[in-house]
N, C-alpha and C positions, 0 to 999 in steps of 0.2 A: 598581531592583535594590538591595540589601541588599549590605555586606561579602561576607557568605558566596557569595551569586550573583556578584560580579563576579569571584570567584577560583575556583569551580567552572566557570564558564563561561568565563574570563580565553584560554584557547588559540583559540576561536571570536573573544572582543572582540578577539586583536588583527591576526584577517585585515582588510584592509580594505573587503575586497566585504561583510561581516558587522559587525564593530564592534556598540559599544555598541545603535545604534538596531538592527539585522538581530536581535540577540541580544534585544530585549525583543520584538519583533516574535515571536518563538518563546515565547516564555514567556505572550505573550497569545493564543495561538493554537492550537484545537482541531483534534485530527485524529480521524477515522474509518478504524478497522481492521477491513475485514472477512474475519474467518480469525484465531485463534492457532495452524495449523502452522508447518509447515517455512517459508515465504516470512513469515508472518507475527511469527515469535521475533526476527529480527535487523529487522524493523521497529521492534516496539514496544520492544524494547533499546536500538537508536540511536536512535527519538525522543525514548525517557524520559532516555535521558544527555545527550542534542541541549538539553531545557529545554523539549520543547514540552509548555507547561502545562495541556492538558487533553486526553485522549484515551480515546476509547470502543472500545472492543475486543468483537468479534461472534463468536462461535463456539458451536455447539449439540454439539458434538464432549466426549469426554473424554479425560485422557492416558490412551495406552494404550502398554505397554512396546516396544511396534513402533514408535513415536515417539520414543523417544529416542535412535536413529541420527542424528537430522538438527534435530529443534524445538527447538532450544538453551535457550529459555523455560522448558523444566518441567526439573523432575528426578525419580529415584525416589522420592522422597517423597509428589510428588503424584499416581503413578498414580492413577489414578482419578475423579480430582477434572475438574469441568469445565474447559477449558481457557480460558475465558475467564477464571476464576477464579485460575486456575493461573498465568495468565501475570501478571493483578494484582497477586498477590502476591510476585514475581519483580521486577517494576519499583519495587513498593514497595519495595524493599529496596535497592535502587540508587539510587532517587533517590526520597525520601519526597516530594517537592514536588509532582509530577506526578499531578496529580486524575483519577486512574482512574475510568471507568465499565465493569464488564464486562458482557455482557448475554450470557446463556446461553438462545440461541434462533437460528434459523434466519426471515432477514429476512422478510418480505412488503412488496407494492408499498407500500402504508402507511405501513406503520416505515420503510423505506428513506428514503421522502421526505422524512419528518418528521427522520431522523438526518443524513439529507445536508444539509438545508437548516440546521443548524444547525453545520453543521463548515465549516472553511478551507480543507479540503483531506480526499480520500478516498482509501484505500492499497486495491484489491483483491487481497487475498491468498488467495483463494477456491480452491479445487480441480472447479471445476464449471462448465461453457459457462452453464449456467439463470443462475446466482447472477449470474457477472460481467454477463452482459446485464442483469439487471434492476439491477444495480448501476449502469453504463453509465447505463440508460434516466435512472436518481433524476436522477444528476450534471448531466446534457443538461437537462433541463427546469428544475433548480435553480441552472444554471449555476455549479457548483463543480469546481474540476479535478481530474482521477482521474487516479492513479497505477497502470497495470494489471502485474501480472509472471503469468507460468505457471511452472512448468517440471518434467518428467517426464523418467525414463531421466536419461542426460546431456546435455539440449537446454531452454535457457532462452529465453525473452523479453520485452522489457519496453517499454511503449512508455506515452506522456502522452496525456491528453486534456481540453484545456482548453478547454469551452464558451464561456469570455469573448474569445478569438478565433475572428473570425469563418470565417478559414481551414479551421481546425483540424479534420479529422476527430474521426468517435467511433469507439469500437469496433468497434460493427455497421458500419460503412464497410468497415472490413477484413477483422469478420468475420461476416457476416448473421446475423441470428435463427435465418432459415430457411435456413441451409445448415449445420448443427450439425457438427461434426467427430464422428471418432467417440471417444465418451467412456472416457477411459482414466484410472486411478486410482493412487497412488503402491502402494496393495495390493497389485495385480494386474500394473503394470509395473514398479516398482522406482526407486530418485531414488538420483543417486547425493549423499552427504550434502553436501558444500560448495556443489553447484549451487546448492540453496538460501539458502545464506549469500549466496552473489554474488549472485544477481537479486534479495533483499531486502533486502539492502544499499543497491545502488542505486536500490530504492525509496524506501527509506527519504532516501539523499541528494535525488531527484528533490521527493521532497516537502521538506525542509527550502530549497533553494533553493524552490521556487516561497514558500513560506509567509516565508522574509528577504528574497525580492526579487533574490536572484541569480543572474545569468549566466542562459543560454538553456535552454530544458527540451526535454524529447525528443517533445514536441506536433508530430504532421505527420510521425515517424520513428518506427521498427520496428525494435528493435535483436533479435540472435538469438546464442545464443550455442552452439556447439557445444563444450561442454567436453571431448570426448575429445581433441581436438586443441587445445581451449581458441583459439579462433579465433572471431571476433566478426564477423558481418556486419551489415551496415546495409541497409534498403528505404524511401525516401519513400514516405508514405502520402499519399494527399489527399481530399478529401471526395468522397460521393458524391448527388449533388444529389436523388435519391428516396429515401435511405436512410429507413426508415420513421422512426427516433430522431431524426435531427438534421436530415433533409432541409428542414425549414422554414422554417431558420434561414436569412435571407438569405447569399448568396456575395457576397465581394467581389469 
């Protein structure tokens, strides 16, 4: 690290779960965002001010004036423009350092693989049961940990899933391919705007400890969050030994 990085980053070097080594550990370290909305803006905000030095950003979306209730990322200026684009340019501004890739597309099995296998860590910020599955599927077979959050109306959730333990469920454990929920859109039900700040926030913190190496992550829990009453519960998850995605993997 350079002068300048050790005094932009100086409040993280002087926790001691972080320090100097946790801090260069983020600065060489790629993440994968897929989503620039609502869940996705205070992602790639905290990780671009967090130091983590390289992050690709997925979104086939464009800003649209209905988005600036809650996607902290864009502003008026960039109606219109892709959000993947929109949010690039937004982190650049904040932290030049932080080597944006934004990709203005909607994933396939393909690209997913090929993007997960090359990142440290994957944030889904997805608005869609399809997309997070196949996001889910990449991670599992690539063995990279996902960071999952949803949240619609005023009800969040966010939970880990880290294929390098062997315990650890995936997503489809908790929540099948084939038992879809039924699909509800921030359009058509409404978000109220902070919920999104809270559950991509601590997305965003979940991935920063797993990528410096600290403290314990939410792999194997299901956190939920009821914002009208702003009340927080918790449910251990745990594998499910035929799930079609992970069932493979031996159990310990």
């Amino acid at each position: 690290m350079n002068d300048d990085q050790l005094l932009r980053y100086s409040r993280h070097i002087l926790l001691d779960d972080i320090g100097i080594e946790g801090q260069q550990r983020l600065l060489d370290a790629h993440a994968l965002v897929i989503g620039a909305g609502g869940l996705g803006s205070p992602v790639l905000l905290y990780l671009a001010t967090a130091g983590v030095g390289r992050i690709t950003v997925m979104d086939d979306d464009t800003v649209d004036l209905t988005n600036l209730q809650r996607q902290i990322v864009h502003d008026l200026s960039r109606v219109g423009r892709p959000k993947a684009e929109s949010a690039a340019t937004a982190v650049g501004r904040i932290n030049p350092e932080v080597r944006m890739q934004p990709l203005v597309q909607r994933a396939d099995a393909r690209q997913l693989a090929e993007l997960v296998a090359a990142a440290d860590v994957v944030l889904d910020c997805s608005d869609n049961f399809a997309t997070r599955q196949a996001v889910n599927a990449a991670c599992v077979r690539a063995g990279k940990p996902l960071v999952a959050g949803a949240a619609i109306g005023f009800d969040g959730q966010l939970t880990v899933v880290d294929p390098r333990r062997p315990e650890a469920p995936c997503y489809a454990c908790v929540f099948p391919a084939d038992a879809p929920p039924e699909e509800v859109r921030c359009a058509t039900m409404g978000v109220f705007a902070p919920l999104v700040g809270i559950i991509g926030s601590m997305q965003a913190a979940e991935a920063l400890k797993l990528l410096a190496g600290v403290g314990s992550s939410l792999a194997g829990r299901l956190q939920m969050l009821d914002a009208r009453r702003m009340e927080w519960s918790e449910i251990r998850i745990g594998r499910t030994p035929g799930c079609p995605v992970c069932g493979s993997r031996p159990l310990v």
